[in-house]
SEZAVEX-71214 format. One line per 5 residues: number of its first residue (from 1); their letters; for each residue x, y, z of C-alpha. Coordinates in Angstrom, 1 decimal. Layout:
NUM) a) X,Y,Z; ...;
REM end
This chain:
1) xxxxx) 19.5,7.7,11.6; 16.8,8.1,8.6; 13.8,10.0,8.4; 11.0,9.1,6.1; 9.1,12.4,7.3;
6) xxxxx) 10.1,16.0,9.0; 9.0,14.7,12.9; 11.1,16.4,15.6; 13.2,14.1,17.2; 11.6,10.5,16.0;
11) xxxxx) 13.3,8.3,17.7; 15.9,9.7,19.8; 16.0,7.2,22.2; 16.4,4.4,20.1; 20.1,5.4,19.6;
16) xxxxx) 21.0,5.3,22.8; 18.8,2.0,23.6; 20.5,0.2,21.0; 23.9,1.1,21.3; 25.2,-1.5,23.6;
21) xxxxx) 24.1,-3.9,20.6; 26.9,-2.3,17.9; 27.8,-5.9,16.6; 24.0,-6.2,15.8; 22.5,-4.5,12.9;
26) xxxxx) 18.8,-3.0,14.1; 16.8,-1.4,11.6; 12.9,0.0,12.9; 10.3,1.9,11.3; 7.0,3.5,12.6;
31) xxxxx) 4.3,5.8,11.9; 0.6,6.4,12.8; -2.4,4.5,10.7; -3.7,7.2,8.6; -1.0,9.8,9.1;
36) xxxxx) 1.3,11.1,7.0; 4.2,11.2,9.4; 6.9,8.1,10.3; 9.8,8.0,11.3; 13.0,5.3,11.9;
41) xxxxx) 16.6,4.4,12.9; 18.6,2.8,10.3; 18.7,2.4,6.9; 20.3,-1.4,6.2; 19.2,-4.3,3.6;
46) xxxxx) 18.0,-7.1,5.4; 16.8,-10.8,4.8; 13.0,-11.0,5.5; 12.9,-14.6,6.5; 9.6,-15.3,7.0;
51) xxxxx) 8.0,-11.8,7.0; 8.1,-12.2,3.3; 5.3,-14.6,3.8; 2.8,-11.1,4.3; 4.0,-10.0,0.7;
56) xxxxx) 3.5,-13.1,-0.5; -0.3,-13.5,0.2; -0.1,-9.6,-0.7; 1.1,-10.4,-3.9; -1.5,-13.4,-4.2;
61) xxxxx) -4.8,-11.4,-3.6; -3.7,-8.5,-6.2; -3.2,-11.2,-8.7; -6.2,-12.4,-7.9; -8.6,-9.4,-8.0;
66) xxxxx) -6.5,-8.8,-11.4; -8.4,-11.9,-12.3; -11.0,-11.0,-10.8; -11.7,-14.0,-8.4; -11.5,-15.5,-5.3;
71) xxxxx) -9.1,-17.2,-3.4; -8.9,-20.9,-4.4; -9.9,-23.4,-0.9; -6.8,-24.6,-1.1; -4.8,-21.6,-1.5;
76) xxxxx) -6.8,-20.1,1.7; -6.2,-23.3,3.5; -1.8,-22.6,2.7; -2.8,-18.7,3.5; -4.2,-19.9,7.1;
81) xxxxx) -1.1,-22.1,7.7; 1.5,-19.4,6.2; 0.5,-16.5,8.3; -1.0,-18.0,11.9; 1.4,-20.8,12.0;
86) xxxxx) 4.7,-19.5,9.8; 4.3,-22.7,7.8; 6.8,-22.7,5.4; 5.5,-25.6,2.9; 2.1,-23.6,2.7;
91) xxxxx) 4.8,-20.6,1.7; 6.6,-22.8,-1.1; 3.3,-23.1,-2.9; 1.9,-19.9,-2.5; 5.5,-18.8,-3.9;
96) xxxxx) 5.0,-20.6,-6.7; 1.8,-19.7,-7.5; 2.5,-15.7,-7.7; 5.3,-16.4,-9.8; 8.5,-16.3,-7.3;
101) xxxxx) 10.7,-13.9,-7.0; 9.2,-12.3,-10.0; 5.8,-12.3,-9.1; 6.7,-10.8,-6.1; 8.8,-8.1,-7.7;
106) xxxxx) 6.3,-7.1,-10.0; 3.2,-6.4,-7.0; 5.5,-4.5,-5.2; 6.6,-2.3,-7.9; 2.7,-1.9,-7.4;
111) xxxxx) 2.6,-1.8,-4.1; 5.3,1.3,-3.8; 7.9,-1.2,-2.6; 11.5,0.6,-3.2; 14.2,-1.6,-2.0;
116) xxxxx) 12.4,-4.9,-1.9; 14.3,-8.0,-4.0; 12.7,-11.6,-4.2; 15.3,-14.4,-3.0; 16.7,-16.3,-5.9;
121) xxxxx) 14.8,-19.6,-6.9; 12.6,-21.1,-4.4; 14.6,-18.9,-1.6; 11.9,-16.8,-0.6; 13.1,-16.3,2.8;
126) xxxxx) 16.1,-14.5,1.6; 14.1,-12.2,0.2; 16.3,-8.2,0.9; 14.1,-5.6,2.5; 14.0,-2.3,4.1;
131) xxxxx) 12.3,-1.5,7.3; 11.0,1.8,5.0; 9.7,-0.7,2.4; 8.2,-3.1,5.1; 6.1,0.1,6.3;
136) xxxxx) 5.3,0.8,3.0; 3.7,-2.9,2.4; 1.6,-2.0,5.9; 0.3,0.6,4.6; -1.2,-1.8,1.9;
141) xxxxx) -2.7,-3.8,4.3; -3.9,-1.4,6.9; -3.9,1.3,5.5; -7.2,2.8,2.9; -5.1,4.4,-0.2;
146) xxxxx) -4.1,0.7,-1.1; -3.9,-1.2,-4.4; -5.8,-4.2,-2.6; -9.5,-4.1,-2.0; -11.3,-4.1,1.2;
151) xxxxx) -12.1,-7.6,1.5; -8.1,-8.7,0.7; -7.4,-6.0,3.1; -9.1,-7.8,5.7; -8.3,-11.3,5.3;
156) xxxxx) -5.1,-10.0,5.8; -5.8,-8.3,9.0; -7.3,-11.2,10.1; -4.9,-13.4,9.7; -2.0,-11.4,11.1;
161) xxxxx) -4.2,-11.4,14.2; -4.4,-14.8,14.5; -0.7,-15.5,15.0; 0.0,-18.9,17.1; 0.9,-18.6,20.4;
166) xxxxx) 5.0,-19.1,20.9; 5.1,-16.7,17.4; 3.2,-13.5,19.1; 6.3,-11.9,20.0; 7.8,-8.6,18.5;
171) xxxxx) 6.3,-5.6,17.7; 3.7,-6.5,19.8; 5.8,-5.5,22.9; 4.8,-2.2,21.5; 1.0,-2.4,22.6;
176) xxxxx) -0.2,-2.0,25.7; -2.6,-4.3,25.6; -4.0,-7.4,23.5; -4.7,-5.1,20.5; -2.1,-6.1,17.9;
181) xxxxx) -2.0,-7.8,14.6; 1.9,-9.1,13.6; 4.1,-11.4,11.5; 7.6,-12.3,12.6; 10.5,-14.2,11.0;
186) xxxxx) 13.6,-16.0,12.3; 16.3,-17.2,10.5; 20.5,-18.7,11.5; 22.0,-18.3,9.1; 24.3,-21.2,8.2;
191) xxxxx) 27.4,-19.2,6.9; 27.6,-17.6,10.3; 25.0,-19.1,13.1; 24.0,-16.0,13.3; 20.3,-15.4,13.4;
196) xxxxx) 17.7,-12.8,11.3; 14.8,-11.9,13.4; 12.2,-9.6,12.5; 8.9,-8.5,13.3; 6.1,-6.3,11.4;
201) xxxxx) 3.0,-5.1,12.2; 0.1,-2.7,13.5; -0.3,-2.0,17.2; -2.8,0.2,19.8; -0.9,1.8,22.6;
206) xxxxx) -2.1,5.0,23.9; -5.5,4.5,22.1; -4.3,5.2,18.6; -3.1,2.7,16.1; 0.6,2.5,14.8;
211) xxxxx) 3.0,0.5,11.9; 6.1,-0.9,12.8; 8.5,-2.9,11.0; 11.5,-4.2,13.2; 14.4,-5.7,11.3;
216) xxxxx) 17.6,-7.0,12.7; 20.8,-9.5,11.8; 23.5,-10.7,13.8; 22.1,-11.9,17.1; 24.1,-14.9,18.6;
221) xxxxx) 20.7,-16.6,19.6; 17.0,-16.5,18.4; 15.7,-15.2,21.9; 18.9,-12.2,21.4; 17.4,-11.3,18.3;
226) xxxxx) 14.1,-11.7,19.7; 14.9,-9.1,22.7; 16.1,-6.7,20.2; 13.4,-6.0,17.8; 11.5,-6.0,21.1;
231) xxxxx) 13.3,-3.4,22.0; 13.2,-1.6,19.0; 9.6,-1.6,18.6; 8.9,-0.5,22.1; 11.3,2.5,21.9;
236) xxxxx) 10.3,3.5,18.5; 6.4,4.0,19.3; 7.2,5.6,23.0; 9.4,8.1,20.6; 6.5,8.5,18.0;
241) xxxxx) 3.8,9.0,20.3; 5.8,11.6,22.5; 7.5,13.7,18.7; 3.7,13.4,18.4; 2.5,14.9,21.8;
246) xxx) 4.9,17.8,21.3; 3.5,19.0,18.0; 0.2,18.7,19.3;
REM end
């Protein structure tokens, strides 16, 4: 277990939630919008699949208010498609665009982004991530001491809570209602059949807003993987919100 703040206790039960699941690697991360405290269990280098495609329109908007304009229509158009429907050609060429891998590098050296390494070539999707850094690249986009402007800021927001239906799983399991904004990636890998699945985001539960950034490898099957950053997610905010309780 990792902490990325002092919190009592963070997430306790995630531990003992998770640890029928030892041939799975589950990584989670949350903390509160505007606070200064988070918390998370595990401290492993994942693939992002196609979370990546969140830092890639990231990435896209800061290079764009560098130059100080607007998102091309058709780069919106491939935005829409990327985020709401995972779309993986819109991805390629908004991938290109920033640059690849080193385009992506260089916003989130910007961004605060630690342990985050664009994939090799046009393999975005194998992109290595942390759930720490993942949090850190929320905090860009819903968070107000960011390096993107307001507007970027929102288009973002708005997108991620747009997802299609069949892709709204996740860290959405997390919210106890409909108030959620998310992106999620899936991924067998063909060396072992085994699949990525992850799942990043902002969710209301309790009437207060919280990050989370659920990473895990390993599962036999999509909807396994699926269940377990479910899981994750859930257990992490109950923890938060009760360390939270306690100091209050």
């Amino acid at each position: 277990m990792f902490f990325l703040a002092t919190v009592p206790d963070p997430i306790g039960r995630v531990d003992g939630v998770l640890r029928e699941a030892a041939v799975e690697a589950v990584s989670v991360a949350v903390c509160g919008v505007g606070s200064g405290r988070s918390a998370g269990y595990g401290d492993g280098v994942y693939e992002t699949a196609s979370i990546v495609k969140v830092d890639i329109l990231a990435a896209l908007l800061l290079q764009a208010e560098d130059a100080g304009r607007r998102l091309t229509a058709r780069e919106r158009t491939h935005a829409t498609a990327m985020i709401e429907h995972s779309d993986n050609d819109s991805a390629s060429a908004l991938w290109r665009s920033i640059g690849g891998a080193d385009g992506l590098d260089a916003a989130n050296a910007r961004f605060g982004l630690r342990d985050t390494v664009g994939g090799d070539g046009t393999l975005w999707g194998l992109t290595r991530t942390t759930a720490a850094d993942q949090l850190t690249l929320l905090r860009q986009v819903f968070g107000d001491d960011s390096r993107l402007g307001a507007a970027s800021r929102a288009y973002l927001r708005t997108l991620m809570g747009r997802i299609a239906e069949g892709q709204d799983w996740g860290v959405s399991a997390a919210a106890d209602g409909s108030a959620w904004a998310l992106k999620n990636g899936w991924l067998p890998r063909g060396t072992t059949g085994l699949w990525v699945v992850n799942s990043i985001g902002r969710v209301t539960a309790g009437g207060h807003d919280y990050l989370v950034a659920a990473l895990s490898n390993g599962s036999a099957t999509k909807e396994r993987g699926i269940a377990l950053v479910e899981v994750a997610a859930r257990e992490a905010v109950a923890a938060f919100r009760g360390s939270a309780s306690r100091r209050d």
